[in-house]
C-alpha positions in Angstrom: 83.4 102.1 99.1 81.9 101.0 102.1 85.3 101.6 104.4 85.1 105.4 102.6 81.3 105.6 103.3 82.1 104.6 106.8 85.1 107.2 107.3 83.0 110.1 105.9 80.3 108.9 108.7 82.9 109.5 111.4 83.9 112.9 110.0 80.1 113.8 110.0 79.2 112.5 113.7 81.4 115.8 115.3 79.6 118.2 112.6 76.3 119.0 114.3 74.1 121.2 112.0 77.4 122.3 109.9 78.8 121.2 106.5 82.4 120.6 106.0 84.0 121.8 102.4 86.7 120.2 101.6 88.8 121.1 97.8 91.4 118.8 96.4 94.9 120.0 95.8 95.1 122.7 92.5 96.7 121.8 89.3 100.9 123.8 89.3 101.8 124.7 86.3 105.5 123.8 86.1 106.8 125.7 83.2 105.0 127.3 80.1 102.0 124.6 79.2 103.1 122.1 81.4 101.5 121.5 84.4 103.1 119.1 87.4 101.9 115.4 87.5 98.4 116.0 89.9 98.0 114.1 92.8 95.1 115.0 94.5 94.6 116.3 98.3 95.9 114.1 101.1 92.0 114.7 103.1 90.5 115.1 99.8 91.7 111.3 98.9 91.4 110.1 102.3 87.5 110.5 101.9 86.4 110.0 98.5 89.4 108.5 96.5 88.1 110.6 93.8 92.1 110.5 91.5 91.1 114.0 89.2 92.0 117.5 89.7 89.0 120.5 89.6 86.9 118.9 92.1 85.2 119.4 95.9 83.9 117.4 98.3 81.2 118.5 100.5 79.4 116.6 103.4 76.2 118.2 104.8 74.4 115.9 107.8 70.9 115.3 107.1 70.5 116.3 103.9 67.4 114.5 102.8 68.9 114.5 98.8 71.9 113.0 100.0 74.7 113.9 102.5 78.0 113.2 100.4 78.1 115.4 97.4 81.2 115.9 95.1 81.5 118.5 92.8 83.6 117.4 89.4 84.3 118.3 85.7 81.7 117.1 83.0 82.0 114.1 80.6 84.1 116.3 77.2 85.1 113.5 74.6 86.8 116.5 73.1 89.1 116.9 76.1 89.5 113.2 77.1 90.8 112.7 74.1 93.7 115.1 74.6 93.9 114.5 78.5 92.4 111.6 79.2 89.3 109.7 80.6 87.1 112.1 83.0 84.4 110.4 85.3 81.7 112.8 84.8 79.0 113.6 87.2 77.3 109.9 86.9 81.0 108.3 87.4 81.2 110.0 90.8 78.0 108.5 91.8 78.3 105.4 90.7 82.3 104.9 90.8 82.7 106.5 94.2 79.6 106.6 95.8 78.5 110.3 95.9 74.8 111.0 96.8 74.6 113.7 94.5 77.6 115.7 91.4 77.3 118.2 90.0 79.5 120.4 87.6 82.5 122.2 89.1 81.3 125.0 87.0 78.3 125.1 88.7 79.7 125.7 92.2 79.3 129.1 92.5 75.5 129.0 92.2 74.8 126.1 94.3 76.9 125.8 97.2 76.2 128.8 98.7 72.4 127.0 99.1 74.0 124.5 100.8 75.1 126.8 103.5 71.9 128.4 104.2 70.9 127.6 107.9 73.8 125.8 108.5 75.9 127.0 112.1 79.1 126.1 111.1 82.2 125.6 108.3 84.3 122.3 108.8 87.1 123.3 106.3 90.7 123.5 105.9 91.2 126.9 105.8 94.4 128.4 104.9 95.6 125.2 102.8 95.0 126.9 99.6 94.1 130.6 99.8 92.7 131.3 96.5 89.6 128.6 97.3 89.6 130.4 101.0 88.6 133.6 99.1 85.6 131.7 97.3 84.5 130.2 100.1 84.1 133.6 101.8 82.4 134.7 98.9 80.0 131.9 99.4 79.2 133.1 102.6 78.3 136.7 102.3 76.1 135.5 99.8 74.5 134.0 102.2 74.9 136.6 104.7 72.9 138.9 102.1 69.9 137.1 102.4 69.5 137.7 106.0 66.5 139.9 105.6 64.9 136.9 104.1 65.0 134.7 107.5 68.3 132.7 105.7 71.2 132.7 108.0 74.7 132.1 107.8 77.4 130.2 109.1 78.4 132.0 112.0 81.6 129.9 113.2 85.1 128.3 110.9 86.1 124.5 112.3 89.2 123.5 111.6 88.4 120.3 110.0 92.0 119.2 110.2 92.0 118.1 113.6 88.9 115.7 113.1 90.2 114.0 109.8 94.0 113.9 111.0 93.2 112.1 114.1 91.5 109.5 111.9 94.5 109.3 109.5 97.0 108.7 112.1 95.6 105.3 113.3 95.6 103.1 110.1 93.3 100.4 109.4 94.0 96.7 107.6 93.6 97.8 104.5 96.1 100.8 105.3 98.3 98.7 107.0 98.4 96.2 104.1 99.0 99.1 101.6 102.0 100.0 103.1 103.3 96.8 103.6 103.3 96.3 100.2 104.8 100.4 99.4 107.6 99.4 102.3 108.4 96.0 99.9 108.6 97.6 96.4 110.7 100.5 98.2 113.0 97.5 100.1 113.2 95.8 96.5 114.6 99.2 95.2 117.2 99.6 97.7 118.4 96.0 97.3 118.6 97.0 93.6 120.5 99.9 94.0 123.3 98.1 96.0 123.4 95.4 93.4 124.1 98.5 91.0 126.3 100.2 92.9 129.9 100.8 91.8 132.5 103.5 92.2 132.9 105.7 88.8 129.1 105.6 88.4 126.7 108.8 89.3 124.5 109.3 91.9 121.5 109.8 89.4 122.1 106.6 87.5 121.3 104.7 90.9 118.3 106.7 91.4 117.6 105.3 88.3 117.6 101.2 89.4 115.5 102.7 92.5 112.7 104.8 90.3 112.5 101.5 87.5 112.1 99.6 90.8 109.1 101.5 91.9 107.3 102.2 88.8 107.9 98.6 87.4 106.0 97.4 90.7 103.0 99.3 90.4 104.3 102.5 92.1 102.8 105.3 91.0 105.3 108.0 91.9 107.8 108.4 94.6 106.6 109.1 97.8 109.6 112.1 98.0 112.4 113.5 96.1 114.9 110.2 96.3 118.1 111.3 98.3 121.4 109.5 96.9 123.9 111.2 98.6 128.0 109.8 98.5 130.6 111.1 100.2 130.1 114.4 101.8 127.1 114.6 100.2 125.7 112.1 102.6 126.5 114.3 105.1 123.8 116.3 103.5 119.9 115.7 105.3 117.9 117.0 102.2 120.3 116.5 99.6 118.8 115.4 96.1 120.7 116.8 93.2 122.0 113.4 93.0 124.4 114.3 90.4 128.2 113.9 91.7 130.3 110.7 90.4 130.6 108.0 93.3 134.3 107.5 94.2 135.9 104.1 95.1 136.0 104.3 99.4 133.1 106.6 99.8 129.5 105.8 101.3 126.4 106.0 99.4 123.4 107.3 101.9 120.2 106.6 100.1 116.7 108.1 101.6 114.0 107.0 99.0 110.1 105.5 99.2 107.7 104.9 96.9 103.7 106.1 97.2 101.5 103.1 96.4 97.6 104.4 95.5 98.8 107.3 98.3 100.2 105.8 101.1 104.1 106.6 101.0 107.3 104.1 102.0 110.3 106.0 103.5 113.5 103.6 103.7 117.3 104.8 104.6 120.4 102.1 104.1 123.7 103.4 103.8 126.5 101.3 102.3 130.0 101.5 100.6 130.4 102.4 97.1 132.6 99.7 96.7 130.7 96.6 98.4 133.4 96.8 101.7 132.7 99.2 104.4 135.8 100.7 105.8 137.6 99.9 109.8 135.9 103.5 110.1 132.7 103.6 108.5 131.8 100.2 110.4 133.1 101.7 113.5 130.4 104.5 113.4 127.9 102.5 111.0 127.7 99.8 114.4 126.7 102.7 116.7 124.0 103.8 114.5 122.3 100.5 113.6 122.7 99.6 117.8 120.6 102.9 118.0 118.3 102.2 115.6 117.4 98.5 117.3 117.7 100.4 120.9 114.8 102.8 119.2 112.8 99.9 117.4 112.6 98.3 120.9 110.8 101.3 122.4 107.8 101.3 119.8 105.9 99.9 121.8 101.8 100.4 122.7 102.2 102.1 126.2 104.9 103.7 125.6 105.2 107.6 124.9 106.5 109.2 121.0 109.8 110.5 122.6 110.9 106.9 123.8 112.7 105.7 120.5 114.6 109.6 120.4 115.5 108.9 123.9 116.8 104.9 123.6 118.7 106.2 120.3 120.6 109.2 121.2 121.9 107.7 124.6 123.3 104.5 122.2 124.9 107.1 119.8 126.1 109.0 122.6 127.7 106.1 124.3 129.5 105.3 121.0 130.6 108.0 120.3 132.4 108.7 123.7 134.0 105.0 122.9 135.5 106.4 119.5 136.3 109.8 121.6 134.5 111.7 119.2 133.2 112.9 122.4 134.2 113.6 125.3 132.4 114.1 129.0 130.2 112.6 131.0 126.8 110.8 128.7 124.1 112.6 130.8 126.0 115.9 130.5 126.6 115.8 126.9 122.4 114.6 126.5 121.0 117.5 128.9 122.9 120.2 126.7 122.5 118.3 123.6 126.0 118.6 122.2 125.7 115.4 120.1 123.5 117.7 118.1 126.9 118.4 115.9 126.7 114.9 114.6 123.1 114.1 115.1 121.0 117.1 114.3 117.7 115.6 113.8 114.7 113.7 115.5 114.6 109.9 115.5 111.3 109.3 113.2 107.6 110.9 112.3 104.7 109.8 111.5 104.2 107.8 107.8 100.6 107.8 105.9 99.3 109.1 103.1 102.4 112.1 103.6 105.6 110.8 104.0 105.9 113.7 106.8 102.2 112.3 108.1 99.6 114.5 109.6 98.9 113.8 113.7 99.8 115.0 116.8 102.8 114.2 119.0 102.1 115.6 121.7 97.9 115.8 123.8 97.7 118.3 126.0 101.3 119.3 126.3 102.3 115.4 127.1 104.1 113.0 125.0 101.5 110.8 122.8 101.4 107.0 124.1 101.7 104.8 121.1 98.9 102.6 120.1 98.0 99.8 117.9 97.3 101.2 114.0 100.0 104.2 114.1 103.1 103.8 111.8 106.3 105.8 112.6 109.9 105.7 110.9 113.1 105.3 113.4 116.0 107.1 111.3 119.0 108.1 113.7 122.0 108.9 112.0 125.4 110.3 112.5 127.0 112.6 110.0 130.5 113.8 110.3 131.1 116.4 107.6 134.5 117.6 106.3 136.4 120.3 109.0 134.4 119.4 111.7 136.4 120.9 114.7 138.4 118.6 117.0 137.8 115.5 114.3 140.3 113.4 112.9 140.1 113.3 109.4 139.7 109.9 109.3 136.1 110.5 110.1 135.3 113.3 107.6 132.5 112.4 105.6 130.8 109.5 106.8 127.2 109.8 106.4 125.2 107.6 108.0 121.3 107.3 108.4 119.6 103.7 109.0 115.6 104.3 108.7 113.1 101.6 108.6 109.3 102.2 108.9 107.5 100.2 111.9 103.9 99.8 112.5 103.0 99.6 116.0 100.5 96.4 116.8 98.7 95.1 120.3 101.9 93.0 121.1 104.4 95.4 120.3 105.7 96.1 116.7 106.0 95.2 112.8 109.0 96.2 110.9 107.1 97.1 107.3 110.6 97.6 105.3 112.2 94.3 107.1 113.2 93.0 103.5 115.8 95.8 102.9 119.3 94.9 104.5 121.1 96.3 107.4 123.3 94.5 108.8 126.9 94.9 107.4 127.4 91.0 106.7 124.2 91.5 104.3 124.5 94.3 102.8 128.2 93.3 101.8 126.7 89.8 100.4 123.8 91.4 98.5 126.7 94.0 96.9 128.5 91.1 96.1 
């Protein structure tokens, strides 16, 4: 409570005379009378780490009856007996340290009073548009009692840019979070190539990796698990995770848990049959040398693009060896044509999203990593079927190495160090 109390401070600091409203995410209805499995609002969480759906938070400086005030559903034995324990308007005092509930039914009649006077509207605007619309309506309410001295907000705030800022730099008990989402993930993958086998199907080792998570606490995945063999691998966002694994292919798998809402995001890729290939270890070396020439770079002082820059020149440089290439190195990197086998950046940001909210770039420069921000390095190399100029004996190795690193005051932690990479150990665990 008190590392929540002290975050909500900070958000409250660049306010002024305004009052930031801030929703959770909405229930989605996924078919008929069944709704999606809720997890509430990234900012929302950040802030309160209220768990239920149907509820706001609003902070308003200097409110002499209390400046955190969350608005929630009611105590109904009726319904928690069908849905399940609600906190109530006393549980979000006393549970998670609101000043003041009051009913999310209610919200119509009160907020609007607590935007009288005020000069500004922190909020996320254009996250959810339905709750957009209400929250204009709250305003010409106020608005129409002008003639009555009451004045209304005159200005919108982006609130993102205040909270985000905060999210990107993670504190100890963040840090320590993650650790421990980045071990349960690593277990899983260690599973999965202990499962592994050719005639078996890509869903029944997303299986080994889902018991993993759940059976450690887990409360969901932290993204739709990718378990991708053969061309599929080839494939960045693949998850139908439904073809049968054949004996020579490689199994990429992209797959994280969320642990009480900080995600993991973890990429090995190994043979289906425990023994990598005189091929697939050609090109697997260049990428893991990439993805150490990128881990090196994270590194406080040194700018976001670093790790992108150490990794493509290794993968370029290897694959001129193989002659997958061909050219000079700086020619091929000015006019990116490596971007035929390596089509995507080396890493993002990791949080509470696994695609985490933050800025790369201040004022049009690179960002210069600092101590508390936590990044994945992923490169890859993917050479699908028919690619032009290829020897066959290529087609279809799909390979992605991602590990997610913390950057620290002497240089860097590897958070998902207990999932194997190197080929020696990855063929011993399979074995």
């Amino acid at each position: 409570m008190k590392t929540l109390a002290a975050r909500r401070r900070d958000v409250m600091q660049h306010m002024g005379s305004g009052v930031a409203i801030i929703p959770t995410a909405p229930v989605q209805i996924r078919n008929r009378d069944v709704d999606y499995q809720f997890r509430p609002d990234s900012d929302f969480f950040y802030l309160t780490h209220f768990p239920e759906p149907e509820a706001v938070l609003v902070l308003v400086p200097d409110r002499p009856q209390g400046e955190y005030i969350l608005f929630c559903r009611e105590r109904d034995p009726e319904k928690e007996i069908w849905d399940g324990y609600r906190a109530g308007i006393d549980g979000a005092c006393e549970q998670y340290g609101a000043d003041d509930a009051f009913p999310i039914d209610d919200i119509d009649e009160i907020l609007p009073g607590l935007l009288e006077n005020r000069d500004k509207v922190f909020c996320n605007m254009g996250r959810y548009p339905d709750f957009d619309k209400r929250l204009m309506g709250w305003v010409n309410d106020v608005r129409a009692k002008s003639r009555n001295g009451v004045h209304a907000p005159g200005e919108f705030v982006d609130l993102d840019h205040i909270v985000h800022e905060m999210r990107l730099f993670k504190r100890v008990d963040e840090v320590r979070t993650m650790r421990r989402a980045a071990k349960i993930s690593s277990q899983a993958h260690i599973r999965a190539m202990q499962a592994c086998k050719p005639g078996m199907y890509e869903y029944q080792v997303e299986a080994e990796l889902l018991h993993e998570f759940r059976r450690n606490g887990s409360q969901y995945p932290a993204y739709p698990s990718i378990v991708g063999s053969g061309a599929n691998g080839c494939i960045l966002h693949y998850i139908e995770n439904n073809a049968q694994m054949k004996d020579g292919d490689l199994l990429l798998i992209d797959a994280g848990c969320e642990l009480d809402g900080y995600a993991s995001d973890i990429t090995r890729t190994f043979p289906v049959n425990g023994k990598f290939s005189p091929e697939q270890k050609a090109i697997y070396e260049i990428v893991l040398a990439a993805q150490h020439a990128a881990i090196e770079q994270v590194q406080p002082g040194n700018h976001w693009n670093d790790p992108h820059e150490a990794a493509v020149k290794v993968l370029v440089d290897g694959l001129l060896d193989l002659k997958l290439l061909k050219g000079k190195a700086d020619d091929i990197i000015e006019k990116q044509e490596y971007r035929k086998f390596y089509m995507h950046r080396t890493g993002h940001w990791l949080g509470m999203d696994v695609h985490d909210v933050g800025d790369y770039k201040v004022d049009g420069i690179w960002r210069l990593l600092e101590p508390g921000l936590v990044l994945t390095v992923e490169p890859g190399l993917y050479i699908a079927e028919g690619q032009k100029g290829v020897d066959k004996r290529w087609w279809n190795i799909g390979i992605r190495i991602e590990d997610d690193v913390l950057v620290t005051k002497s240089g860097n932690e590897i958070l998902s160090i207990d999932a194997p990479k190197a080929i020696d150990d990855i063929e011993a665990v399979m074995q």
